[in-house]
C-alpha positions as CSV (number, residue, x, y, z in Angstrom):
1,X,40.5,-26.0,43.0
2,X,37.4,-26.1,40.9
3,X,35.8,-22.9,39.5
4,X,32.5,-22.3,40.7
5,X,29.8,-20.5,39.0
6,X,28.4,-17.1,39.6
7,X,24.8,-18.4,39.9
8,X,22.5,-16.1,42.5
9,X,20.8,-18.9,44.2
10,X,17.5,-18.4,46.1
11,X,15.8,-19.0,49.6
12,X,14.8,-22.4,50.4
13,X,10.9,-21.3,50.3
14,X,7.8,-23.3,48.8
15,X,8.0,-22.2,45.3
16,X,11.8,-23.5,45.3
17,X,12.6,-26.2,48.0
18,X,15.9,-27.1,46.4
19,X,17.7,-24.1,45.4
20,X,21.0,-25.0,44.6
21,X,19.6,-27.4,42.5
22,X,16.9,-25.5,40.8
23,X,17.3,-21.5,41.1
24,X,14.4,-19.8,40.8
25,X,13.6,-18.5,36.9
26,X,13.7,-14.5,37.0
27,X,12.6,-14.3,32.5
28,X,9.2,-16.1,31.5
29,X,10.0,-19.3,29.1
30,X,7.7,-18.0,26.3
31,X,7.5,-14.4,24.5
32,X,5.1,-12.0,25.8
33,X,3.5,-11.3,22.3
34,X,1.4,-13.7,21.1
35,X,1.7,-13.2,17.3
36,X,-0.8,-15.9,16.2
37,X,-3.0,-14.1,17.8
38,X,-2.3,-10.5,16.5
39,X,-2.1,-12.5,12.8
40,X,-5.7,-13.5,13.4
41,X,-7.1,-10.1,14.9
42,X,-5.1,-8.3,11.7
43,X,-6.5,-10.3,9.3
44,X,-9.9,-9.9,10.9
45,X,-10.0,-6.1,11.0
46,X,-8.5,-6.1,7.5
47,X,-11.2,-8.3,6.0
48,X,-14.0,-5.8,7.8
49,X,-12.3,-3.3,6.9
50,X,-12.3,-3.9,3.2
51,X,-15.5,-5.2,3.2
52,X,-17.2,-2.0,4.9
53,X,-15.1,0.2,2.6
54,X,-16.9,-1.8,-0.4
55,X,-20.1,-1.0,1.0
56,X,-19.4,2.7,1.7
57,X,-18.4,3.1,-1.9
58,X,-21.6,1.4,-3.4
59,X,-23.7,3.3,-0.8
60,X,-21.9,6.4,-1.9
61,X,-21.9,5.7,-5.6
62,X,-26.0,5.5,-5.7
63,X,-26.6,8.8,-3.8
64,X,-25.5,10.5,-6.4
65,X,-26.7,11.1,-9.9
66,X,-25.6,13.4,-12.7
67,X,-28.7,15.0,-13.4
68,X,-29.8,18.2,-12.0
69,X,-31.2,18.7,-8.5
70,X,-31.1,14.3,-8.0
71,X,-28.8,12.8,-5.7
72,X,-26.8,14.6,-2.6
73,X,-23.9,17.0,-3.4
74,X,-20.4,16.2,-4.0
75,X,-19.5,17.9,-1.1
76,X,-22.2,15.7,1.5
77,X,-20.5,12.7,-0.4
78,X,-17.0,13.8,1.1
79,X,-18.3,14.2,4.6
80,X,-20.2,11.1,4.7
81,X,-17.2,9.2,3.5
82,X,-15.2,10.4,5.6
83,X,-17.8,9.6,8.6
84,X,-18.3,6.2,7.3
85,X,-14.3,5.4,7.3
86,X,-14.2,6.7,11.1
87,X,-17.2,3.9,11.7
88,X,-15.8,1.2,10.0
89,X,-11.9,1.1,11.4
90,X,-14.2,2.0,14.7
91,X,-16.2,-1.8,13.7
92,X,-13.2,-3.0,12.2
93,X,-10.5,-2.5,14.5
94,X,-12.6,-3.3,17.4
95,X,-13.6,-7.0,16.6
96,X,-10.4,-7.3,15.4
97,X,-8.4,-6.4,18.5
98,X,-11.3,-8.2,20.8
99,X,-10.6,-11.4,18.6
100,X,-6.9,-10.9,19.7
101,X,-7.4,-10.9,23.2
102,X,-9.6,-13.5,22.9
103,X,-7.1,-16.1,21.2
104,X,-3.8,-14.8,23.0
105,X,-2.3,-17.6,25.7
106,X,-3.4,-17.1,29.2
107,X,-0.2,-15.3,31.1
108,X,0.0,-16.9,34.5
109,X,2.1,-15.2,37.7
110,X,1.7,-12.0,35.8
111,X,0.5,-8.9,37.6
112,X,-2.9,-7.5,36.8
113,X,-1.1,-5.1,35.5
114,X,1.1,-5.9,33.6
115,X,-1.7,-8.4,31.9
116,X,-3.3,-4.8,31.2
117,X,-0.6,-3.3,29.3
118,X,-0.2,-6.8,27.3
119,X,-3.4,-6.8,25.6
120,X,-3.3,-3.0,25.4
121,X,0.0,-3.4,22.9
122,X,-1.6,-6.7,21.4
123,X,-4.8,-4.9,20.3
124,X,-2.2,-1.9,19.0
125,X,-0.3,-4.4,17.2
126,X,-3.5,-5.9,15.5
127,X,-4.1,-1.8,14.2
128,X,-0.6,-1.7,12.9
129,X,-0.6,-4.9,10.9
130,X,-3.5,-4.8,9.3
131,X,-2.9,-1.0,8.2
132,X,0.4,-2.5,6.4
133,X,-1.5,-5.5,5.3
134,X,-4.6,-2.8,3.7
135,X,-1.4,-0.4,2.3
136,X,0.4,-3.2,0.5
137,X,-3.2,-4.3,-1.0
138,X,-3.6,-1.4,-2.0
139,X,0.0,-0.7,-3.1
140,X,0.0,-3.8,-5.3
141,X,-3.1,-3.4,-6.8
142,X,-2.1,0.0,-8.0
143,X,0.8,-1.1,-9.4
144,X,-1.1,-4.3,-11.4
145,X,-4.0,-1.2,-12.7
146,X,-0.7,1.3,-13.7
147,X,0.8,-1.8,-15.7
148,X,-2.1,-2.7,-17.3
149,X,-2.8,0.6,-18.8
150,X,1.3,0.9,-19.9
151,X,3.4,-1.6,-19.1
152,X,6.6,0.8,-19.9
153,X,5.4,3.8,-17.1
154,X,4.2,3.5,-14.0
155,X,3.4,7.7,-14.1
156,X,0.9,7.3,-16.9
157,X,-2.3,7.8,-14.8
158,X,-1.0,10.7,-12.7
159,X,-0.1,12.4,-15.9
160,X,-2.7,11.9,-17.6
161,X,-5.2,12.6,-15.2
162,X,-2.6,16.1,-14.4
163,X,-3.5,16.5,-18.5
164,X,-7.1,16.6,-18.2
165,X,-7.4,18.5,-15.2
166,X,-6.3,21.7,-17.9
167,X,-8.0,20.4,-20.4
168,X,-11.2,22.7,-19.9
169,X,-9.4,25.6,-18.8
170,X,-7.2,25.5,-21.9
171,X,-10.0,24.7,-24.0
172,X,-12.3,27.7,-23.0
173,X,-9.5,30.0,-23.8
174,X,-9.6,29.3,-27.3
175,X,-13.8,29.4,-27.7
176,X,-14.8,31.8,-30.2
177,X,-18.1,32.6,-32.1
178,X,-16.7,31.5,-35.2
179,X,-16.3,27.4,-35.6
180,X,-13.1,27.2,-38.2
181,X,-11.1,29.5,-35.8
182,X,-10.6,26.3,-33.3
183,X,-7.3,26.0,-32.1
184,X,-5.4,22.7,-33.2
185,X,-4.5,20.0,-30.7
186,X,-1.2,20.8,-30.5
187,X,-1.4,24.7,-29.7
188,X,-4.0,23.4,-27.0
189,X,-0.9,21.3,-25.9
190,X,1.3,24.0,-26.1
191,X,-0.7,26.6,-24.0
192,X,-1.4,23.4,-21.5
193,X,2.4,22.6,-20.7
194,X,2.9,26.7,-20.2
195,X,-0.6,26.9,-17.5
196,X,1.1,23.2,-15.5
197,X,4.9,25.1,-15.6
198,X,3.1,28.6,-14.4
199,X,0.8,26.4,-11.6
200,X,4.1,25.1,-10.5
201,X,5.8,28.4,-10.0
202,X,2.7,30.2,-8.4
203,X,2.1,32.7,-11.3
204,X,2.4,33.2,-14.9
205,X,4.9,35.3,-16.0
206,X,5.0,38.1,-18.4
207,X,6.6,36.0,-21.9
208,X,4.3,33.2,-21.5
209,X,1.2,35.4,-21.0
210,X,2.1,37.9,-23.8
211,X,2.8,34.8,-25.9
212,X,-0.4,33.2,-25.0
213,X,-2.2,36.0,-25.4
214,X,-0.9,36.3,-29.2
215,X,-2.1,33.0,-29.7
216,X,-5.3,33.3,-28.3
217,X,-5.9,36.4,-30.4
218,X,-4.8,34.6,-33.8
219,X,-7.0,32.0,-33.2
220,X,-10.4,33.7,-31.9
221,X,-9.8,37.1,-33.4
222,X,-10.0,38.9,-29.9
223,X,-8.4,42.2,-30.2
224,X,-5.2,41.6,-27.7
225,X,-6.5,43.5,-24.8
226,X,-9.3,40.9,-24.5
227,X,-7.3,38.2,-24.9
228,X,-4.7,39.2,-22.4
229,X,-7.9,39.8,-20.2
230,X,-9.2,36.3,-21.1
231,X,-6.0,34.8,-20.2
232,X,-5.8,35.7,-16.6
233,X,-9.2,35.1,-16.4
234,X,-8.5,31.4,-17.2
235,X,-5.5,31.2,-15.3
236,X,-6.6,32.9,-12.1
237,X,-9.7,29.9,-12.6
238,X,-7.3,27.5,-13.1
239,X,-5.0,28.1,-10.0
240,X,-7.9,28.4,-7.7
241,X,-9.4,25.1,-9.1
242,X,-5.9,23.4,-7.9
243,X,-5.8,25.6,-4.7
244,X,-9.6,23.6,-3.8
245,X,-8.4,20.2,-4.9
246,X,-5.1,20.7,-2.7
247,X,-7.4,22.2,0.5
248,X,-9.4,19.1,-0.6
249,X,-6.9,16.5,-0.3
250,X,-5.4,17.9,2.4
251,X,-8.7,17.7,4.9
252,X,-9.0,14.5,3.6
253,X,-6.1,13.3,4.9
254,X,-6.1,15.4,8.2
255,X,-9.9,13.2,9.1
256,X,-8.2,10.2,7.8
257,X,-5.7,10.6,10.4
258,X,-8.4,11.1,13.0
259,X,-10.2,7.8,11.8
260,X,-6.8,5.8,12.2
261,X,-6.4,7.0,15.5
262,X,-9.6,6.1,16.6
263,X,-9.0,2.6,14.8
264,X,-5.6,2.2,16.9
265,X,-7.8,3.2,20.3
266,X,-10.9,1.0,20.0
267,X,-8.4,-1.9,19.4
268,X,-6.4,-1.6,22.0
269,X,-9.2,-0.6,24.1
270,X,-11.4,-3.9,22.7
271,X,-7.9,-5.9,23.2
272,X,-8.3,-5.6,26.7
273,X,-12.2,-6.3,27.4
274,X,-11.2,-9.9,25.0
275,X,-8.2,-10.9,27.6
276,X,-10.8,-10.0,30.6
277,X,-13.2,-11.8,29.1
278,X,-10.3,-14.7,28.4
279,X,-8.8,-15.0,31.6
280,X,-12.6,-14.0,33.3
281,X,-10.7,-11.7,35.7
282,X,-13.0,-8.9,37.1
283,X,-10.7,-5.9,37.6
């Protein structure tokens, strides 16, 4: 006796006449994502978006000016760059993701919507690729910079940088009326490793400022009292100079956040107004 198949066959209707011949399909024969287009929106939005970025930095570079009362504050800078990165992942984002619904295939015998929810994750798809196709820019150009400045250490920059953010404060503790009583490079090294180990540990404690404080008395002939005083001084200037920069970074990022969000919404939101305008269905 032959074996017969489990296949759920249909009603004979209009859509399938013969249906133990031809059931009727229950899976679409093509993927729901059109990647070809979400490629092309990406690449779109990250063009704009580099290209926007480029002319937020040159706009912000000639406000300002390193003379005295010329140019806007470093602080108005901050804002407005972070207002101008909202804007252009607002620009960016949106052609992008209106490009995507644009190019995608028309879906046919799809509900309305479920045609909705398409474009929706297409234009989110376009904000997620071209965010990793900006962060491995960025990533690799970083990495071509670090090697060109030392081939053997990719930490170079940050630790320099790290270095020369103590550089004044450990050079002011050592100032003194008297020229030849300048401290040598590598006591100004010295006292600079001790302030970045005490910044780590949230205080300096009582060894390294009583040996600092010796040091800054041999050198400027301050009687110890005013040294010890000048030492915590420049350390209590020091830790809230890192306390601003980390406050600093740390808005920074919290806005940045905002402005991707937005960048995800007005491409998911422009996703959909393309694929209306594509399939010219009025909702």
């Amino acid at each position: 006796m032959a074996e017969t198949l489990p296949i759920a066959l249909t009603k004979n209707t209009a859509a399938n006449p013969y249906p133990a011949a031809y059931p009727a399909k229950n899976e679409a024969s093509s993927a729901a994502v059109s990647w070809a287009a979400v490629g092309g929106g990406a690449f779109v939005a990250a063009a704009l978006l580099l290209s926007l970025s480029a002319l937020g930095a040159g706009m912000g570079l000639s406000s300002l000016s390193p003379w005295a009362n010329s140019g806007v504050s470093a602080s108005t800078v901050g804002i407005g760059a972070l207002l101008w990165l909202a804007f252009a992942e607002i620009v960016a984002c949106g052609i992008g993701g209106y490009v995507a619904g644009r190019l995608r295939a028309k879906w046919v015998d799809v509900h309305s919507d479920e045609v909705y929810f398409r474009d929706t994750a297409h234009g989110f798809l376009v904000w997620a690729v071209a965010f990793v196709i900006l962060a491995a820019f960025l990533a690799s150009a970083g990495t071509v910079l670090a090697g060109r400045e030392n081939p053997n250490s990719a930490t170079t920059s940050t630790q320099r940088v790290g270095a020369e953010a103590n550089n004044y404060f450990i050079n002011s503790l050592f100032r003194s009326a008297q020229p030849s009583s300048s401290a040598d490079e590598g006591l100004r090294v010295e006292v600079g490793e001790i302030f970045a180990h005490s910044l780590r540990e949230g205080a300096l404690n009582a060894d390294d400022r009583d040996y600092v404080a010796n040091m800054v008395a041999a050198k400027t002939g301050l009687s110890r009292s005013d040294a010890e005083k000048r030492v915590d001084e420049v350390f209590g200037k020091d830790q809230q100079a890192v306390d601003n920069a980390r406050k600093a970074v740390a808005h920074s990022l919290y806005w940045m956040f905002v402005a991707l969000l937005l960048g995800a919404f007005t491409a998911s939101v422009s996703a959909t107004f393309g694929g209306k305008q594509r399939d010219r269905v009025r909702v």
